[in-house]
N, C-alpha and C positions, 0 to 999 in steps of 0.2 A: 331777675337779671337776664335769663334769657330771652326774655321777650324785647328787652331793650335791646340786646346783640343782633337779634336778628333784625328790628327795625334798622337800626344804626351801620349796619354793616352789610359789604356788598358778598356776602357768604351767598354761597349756592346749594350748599346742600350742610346741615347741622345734623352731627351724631350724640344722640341721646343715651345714657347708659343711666337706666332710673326703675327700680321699681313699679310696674302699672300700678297707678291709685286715680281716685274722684280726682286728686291734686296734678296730678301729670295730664288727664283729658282734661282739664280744665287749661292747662300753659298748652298743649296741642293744638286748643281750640283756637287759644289768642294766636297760636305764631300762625299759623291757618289763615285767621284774618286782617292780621299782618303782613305778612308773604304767603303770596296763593302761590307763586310761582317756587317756594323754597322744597326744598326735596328735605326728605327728613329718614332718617333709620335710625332705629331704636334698638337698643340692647339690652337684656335682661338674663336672669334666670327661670326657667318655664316652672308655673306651679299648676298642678292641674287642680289645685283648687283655687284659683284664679282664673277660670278658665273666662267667664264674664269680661275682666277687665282684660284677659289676653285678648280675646275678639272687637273689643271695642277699642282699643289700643288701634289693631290693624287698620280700622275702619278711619283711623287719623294721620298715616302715618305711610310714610312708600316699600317701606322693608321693615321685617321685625327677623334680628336673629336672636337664637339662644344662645346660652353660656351652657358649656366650652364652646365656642366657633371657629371655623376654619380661617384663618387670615388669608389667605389667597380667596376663597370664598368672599368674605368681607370686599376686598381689595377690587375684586371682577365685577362684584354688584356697585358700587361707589364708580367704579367707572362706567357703565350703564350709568346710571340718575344722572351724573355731569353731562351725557353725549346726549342725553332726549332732549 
């Protein structure tokens, strides 16, 4: 479904709140070639035994924050990605 959203629709930037898995780099990869031009931030909780797919996560994606996060924080990075 979100691969179709983001083909289908003139979004600019899509926020992600998902689990890093094989399954999320894999929809990353599609919206990627999809919309190159799409900005993407991703939200999750940090495991540092995950620490694999947190790095590979980054390597897909323009912002990753962690849970708890700062909403004004949020808010000032999302205005950046819209102004590049």
């Amino acid at each position: 479904m979100l691969e179709t959203f983001a083909a289908n629709s003139a979004a600019d930037l899509v926020v992600i709140d998902a689990v890093p898995s094989a399954q999320i780099l894999e929809r990353l990869d599609s919206l990627r070639e999809t919309r190159q031009c799409l900005r993407i931030l991703m939200l999750y909780v940090y495991n540092a035994k995950d620490t694999e797919f947190d790095q590979r996560v980054r390597n897909h994606v323009d912002t990753v924050f962690y849970k708890p996060f700062d909403v004004n924080t949020v808010s000032q990075r999302i205005e950046e990605l819209l102004t590049v």
